[in-house]
C-alpha positions as CSV (number, residue, x, y, z in Angstrom):
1,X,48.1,-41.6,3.8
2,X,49.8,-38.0,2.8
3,X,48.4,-38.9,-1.2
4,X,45.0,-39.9,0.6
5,X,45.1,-36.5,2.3
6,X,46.0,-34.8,-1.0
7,X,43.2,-36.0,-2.8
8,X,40.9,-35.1,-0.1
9,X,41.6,-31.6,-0.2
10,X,41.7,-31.6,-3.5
11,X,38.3,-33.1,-3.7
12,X,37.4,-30.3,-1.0
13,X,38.7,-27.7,-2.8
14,X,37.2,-28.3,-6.3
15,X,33.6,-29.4,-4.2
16,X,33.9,-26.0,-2.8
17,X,35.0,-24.2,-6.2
18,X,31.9,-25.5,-7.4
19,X,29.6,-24.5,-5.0
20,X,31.3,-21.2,-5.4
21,X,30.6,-20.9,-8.8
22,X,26.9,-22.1,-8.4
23,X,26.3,-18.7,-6.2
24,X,27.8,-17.0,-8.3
25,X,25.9,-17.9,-11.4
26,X,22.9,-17.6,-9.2
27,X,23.4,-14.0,-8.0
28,X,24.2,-13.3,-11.9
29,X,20.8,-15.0,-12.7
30,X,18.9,-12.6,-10.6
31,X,16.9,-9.9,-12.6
32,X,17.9,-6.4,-10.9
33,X,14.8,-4.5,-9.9
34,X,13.8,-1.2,-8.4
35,X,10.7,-0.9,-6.6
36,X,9.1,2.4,-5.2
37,X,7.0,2.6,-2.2
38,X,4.3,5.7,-1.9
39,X,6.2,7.4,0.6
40,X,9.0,7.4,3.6
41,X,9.1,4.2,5.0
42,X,6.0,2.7,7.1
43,X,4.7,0.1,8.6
44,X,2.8,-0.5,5.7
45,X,5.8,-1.2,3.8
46,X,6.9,-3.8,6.3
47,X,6.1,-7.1,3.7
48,X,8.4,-5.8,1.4
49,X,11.3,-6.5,3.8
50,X,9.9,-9.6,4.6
51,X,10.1,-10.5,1.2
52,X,13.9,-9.5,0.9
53,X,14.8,-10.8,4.4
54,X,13.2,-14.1,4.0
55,X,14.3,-14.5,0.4
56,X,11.0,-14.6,-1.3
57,X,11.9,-12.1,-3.6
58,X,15.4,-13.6,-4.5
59,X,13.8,-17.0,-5.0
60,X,11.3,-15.4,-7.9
61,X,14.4,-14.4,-9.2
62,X,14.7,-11.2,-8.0
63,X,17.8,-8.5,-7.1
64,X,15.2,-6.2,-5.6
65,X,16.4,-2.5,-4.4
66,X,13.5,-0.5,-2.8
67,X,13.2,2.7,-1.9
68,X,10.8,5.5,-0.7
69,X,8.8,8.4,-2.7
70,X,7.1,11.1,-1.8
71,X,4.0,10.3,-3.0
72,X,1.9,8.1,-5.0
73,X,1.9,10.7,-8.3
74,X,5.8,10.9,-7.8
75,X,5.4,6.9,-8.3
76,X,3.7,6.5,-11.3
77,X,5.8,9.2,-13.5
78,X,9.4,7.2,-11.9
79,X,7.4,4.2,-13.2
80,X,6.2,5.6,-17.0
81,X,9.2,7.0,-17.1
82,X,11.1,4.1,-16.7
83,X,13.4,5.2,-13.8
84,X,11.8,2.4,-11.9
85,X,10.4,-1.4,-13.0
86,X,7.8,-1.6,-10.3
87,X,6.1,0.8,-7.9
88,X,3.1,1.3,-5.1
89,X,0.8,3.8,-5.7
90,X,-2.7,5.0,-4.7
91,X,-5.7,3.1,-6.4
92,X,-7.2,6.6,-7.6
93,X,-3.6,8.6,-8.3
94,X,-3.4,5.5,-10.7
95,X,-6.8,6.4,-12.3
96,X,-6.5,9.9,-12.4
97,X,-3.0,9.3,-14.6
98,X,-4.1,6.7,-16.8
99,X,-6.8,8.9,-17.8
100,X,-4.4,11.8,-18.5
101,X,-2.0,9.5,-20.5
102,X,-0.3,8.0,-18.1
103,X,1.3,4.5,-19.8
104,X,1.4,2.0,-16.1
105,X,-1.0,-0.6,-15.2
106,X,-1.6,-1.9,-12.0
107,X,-1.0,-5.6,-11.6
108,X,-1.6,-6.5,-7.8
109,X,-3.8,-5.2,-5.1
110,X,-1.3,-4.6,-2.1
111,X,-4.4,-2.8,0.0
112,X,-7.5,-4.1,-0.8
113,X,-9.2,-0.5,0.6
114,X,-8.5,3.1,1.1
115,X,-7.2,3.3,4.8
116,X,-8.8,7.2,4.6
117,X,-11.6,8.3,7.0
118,X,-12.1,10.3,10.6
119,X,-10.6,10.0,13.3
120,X,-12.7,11.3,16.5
121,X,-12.9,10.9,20.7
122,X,-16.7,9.3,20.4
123,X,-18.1,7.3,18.1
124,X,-19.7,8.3,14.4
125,X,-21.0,4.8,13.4
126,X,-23.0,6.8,10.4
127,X,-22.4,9.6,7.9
128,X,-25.3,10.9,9.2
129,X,-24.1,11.3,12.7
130,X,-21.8,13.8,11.0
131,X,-24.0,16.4,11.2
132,X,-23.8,19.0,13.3
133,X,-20.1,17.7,13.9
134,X,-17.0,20.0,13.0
135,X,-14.5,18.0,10.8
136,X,-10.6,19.3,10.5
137,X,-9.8,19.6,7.2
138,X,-7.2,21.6,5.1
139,X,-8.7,22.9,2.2
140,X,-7.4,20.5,-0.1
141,X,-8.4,17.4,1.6
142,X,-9.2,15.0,-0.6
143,X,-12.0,14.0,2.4
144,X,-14.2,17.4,1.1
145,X,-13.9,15.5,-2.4
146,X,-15.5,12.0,-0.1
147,X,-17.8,13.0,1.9
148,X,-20.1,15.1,-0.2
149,X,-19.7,11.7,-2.6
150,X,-20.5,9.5,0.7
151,X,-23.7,11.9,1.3
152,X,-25.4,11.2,-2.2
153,X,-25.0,8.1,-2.2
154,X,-27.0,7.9,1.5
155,X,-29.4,11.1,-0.1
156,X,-28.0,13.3,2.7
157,X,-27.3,17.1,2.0
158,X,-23.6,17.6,1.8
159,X,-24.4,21.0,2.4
160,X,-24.7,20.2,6.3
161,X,-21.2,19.4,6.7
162,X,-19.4,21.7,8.9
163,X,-15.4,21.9,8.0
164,X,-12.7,23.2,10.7
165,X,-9.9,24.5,7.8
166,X,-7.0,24.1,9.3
167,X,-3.6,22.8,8.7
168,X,-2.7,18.7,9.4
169,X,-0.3,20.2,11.8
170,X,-2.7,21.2,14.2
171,X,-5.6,18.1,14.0
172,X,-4.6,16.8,16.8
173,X,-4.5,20.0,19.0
174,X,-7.7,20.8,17.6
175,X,-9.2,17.7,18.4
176,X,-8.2,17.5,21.4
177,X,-9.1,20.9,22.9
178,X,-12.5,20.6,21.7
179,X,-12.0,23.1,18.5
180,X,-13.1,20.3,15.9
181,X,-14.7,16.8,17.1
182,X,-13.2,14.9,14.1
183,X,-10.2,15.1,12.0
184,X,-9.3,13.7,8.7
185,X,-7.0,10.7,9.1
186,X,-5.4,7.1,7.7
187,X,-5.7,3.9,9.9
188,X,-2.3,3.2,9.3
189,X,-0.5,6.6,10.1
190,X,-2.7,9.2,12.1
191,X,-4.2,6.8,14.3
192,X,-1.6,5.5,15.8
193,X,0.2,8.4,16.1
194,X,-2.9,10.2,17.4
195,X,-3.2,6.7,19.9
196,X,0.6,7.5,21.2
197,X,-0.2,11.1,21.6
198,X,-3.1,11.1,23.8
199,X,-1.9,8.2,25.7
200,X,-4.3,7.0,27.8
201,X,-6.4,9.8,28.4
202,X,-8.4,9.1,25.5
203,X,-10.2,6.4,23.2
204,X,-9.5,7.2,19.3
205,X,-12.3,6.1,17.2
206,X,-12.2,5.5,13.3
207,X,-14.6,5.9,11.0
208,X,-13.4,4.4,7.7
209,X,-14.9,6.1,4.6
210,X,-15.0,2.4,2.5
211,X,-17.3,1.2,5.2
212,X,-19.6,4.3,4.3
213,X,-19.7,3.6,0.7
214,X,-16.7,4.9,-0.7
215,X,-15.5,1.0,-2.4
216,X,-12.1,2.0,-4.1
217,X,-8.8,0.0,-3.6
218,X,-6.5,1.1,-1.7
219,X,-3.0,0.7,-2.8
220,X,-2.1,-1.2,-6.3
221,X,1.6,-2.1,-7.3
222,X,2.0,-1.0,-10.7
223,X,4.5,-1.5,-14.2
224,X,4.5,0.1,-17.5
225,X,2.3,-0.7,-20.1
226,X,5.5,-2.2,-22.8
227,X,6.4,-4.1,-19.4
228,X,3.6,-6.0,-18.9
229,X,2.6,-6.9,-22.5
230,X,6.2,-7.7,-23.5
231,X,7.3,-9.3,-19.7
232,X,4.0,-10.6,-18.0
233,X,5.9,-13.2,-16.5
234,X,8.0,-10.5,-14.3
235,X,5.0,-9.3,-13.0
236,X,3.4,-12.5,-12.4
237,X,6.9,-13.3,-10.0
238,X,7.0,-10.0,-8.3
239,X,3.0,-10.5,-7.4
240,X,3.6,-14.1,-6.4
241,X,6.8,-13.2,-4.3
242,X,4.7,-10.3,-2.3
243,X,1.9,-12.3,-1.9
244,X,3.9,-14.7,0.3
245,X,5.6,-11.8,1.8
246,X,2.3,-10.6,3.0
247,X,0.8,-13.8,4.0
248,X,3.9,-14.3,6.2
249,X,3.9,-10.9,7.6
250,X,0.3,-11.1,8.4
251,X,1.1,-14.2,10.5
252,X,3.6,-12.8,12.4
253,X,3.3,-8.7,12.8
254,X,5.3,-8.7,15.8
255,X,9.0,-10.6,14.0
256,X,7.4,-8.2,11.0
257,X,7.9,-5.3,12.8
258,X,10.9,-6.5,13.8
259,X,12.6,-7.0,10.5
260,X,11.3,-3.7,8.8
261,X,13.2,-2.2,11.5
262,X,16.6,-3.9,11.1
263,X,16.3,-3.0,7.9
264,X,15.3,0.5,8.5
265,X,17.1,1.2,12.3
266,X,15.6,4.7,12.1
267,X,12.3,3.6,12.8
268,X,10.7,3.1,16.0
269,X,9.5,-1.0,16.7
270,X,6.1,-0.2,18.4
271,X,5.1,2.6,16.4
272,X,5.7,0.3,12.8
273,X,3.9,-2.6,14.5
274,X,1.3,-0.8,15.3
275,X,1.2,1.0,11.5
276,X,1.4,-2.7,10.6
277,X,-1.4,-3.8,12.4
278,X,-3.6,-1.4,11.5
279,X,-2.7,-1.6,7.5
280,X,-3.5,-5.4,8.3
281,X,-7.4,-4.2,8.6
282,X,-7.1,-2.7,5.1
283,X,-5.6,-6.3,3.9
284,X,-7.9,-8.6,4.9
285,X,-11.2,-7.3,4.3
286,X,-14.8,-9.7,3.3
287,X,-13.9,-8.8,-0.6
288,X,-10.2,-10.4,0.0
289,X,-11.8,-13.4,2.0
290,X,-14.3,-14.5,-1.0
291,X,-11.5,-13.8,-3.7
292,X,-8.2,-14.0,-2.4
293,X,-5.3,-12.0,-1.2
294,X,-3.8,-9.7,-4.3
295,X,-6.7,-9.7,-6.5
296,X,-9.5,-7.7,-8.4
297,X,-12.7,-8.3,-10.7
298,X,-13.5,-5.8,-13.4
299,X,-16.5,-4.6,-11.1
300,X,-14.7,-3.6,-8.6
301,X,-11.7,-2.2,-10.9
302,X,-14.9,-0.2,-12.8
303,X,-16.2,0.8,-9.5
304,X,-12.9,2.5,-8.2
305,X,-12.8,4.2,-11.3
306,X,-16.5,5.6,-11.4
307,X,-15.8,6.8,-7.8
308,X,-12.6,8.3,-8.7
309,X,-13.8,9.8,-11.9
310,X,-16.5,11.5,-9.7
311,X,-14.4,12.8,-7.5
312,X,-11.6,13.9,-9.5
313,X,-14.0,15.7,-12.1
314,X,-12.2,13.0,-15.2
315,X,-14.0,14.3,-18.7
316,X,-12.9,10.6,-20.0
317,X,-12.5,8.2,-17.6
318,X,-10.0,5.2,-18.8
319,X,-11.9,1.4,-18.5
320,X,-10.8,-1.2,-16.6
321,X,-8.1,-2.9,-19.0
322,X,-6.4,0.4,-19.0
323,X,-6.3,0.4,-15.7
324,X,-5.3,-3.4,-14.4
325,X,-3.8,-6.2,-15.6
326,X,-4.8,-9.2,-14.3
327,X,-1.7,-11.5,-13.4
328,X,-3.6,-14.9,-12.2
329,X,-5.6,-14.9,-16.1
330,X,-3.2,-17.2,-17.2
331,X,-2.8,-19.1,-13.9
């Protein structure tokens, strides 16, 4: 019975050596990657834990470290520079640096479109109804760079825009004692936090500058150039591992919100599920419904960079296969 016993534990012990040993080799398998959001951690960000707390990423075969910028052009020099292996960065920040020199590539759409528009107490269903209106606006908006672009394309004079210069700090004040009847604003960020401050007392209404006209991405994750060409298949994982991230945070914001904050204790649950919410609108938009979460056709990739060239005042504008690389082509 005792040499019965013996060999037991012995089987035990080598069983459980072994499955020791197979972690092991599997946490040593795992490619070690950093990844860069745009800025301090948002709801926006949210599928990104998702991805590390459901093991999404680890199953692509991923290690994944992610951390905050402070902004979308710190993202793309950490990324060309090589001081990070993937990043999330602004569809025209990307444009504007491939066309400088810039050697990165986006490779996913994370936000299908810009989540930049007005934020006001009464409707504005038109850029038309604009006029007459006083918009808040710091001098280097990039909404002075929109609108007039917005008014062409509807052949209304940008001219009759009437800008409130003033600094972010003060939008809401302004807005709310009457000193400006719209401010510039992000779905994701200034609305709810412009929702929270007036409580109650007020509707906040959106009016989302893609719906006027201006058709640019949003957010793209991005890699180097050498990267991509000598690596695809890293990108391919990452895209495929987010994908399901978002797919599974869309489907449940509120355990979303939930684990962005275990992750991140600092922020508040109601204001990141809300953010979440919100970005969701910028997610799953007609374009994404016909084509599928993640991706982009050379129009529209050409058409975010027309817009962006326009805006940005780019002598020579970069074309689309500088600007994305496609990771379903192979698929």
């Amino acid at each position: 019975m005792k040499r019965k016993a013996c060999i037991a534990l012995r089987t035990f012990t080598a069983a459980a050596v072994m499955s020791v040993a197979a972690v092991q080799a599997t946490a040593q398998e795992l490619q070690t990657i950093d990844f860069l959001t745009n800025y301090a951690f948002h709801g926006r960000h949210s599928p990104f834990f998702v991805g590390v707390e459901k093991g999404f990423y680890q199953d692509a075969g991923f290690d994944i470290n992610i951390a905050p910028a402070t902004g979308s052009g710190f993202v793309v020099t950490a990324v060309d520079a090589g001081q990070a292996d993937f990043g999330m960065a602004d569809a025209g920040t990307v444009v504007q640096a491939v066309g400088k020199g810039a050697q990165v590539k986006g490779f996913m759409v994370f936000m299908d479109t810009t989540t930049s528009g007005l934020a006001s107490l009464k409707p504005y269903e038109n850029p038309e109804d604009l006029i007459g209106a006083k918009i808040a606006a710091s001098q280097t908006d990039s909404a002075r760079v929109i609108l007039p672009i917005i008014y062409e394309q509807h052949d209304l004079d940008a001219s009759q825009l009437q800008w409130e210069t003033a600094d972010p700090s003060v939008y809401i004040a302004l807005l709310s004692n009457g000193q400006a009847d719209l401010m510039t604003a992000s779905l994701d960020g200034d609305v709810p936090m412009l929702e929270r401050t007036l409580g109650k007392r007020d509707e906040v209404h959106f009016a989302s500058f893609s719906d006027w006209g201006y058709d640019v991405f949003g957010y793209l994750l991005i890699a180097r150039n050498d990267s991509l060409s000598e690596d695809p298949e890293s990108a391919e994982r990452f895209a495929e591992a987010t994908r399901k991230a978002v797919e599974y945070a869309i489907g449940n914001p509120e355990e979303t919100a939930e684990i962005m904050v275990k992750h991140n204790p600092t922020l508040n649950y109601d204001t990141t599920l809300t953010q979440w919410q919100q970005s969701i609108k910028a997610i799953r938009t007609p374009f994404v419904e016909e084509h599928g979460y993640g991706s982009a056709t050379e129009a529209r990739v050409q058409r975010t960079i027309d817009l962006m060239a326009e805006a940005m005042n780019l002598e020579t504008p970069p074309s689309p296969d500088q600007v994305y690389h496609d990771t379903t082509a192979n698929d």
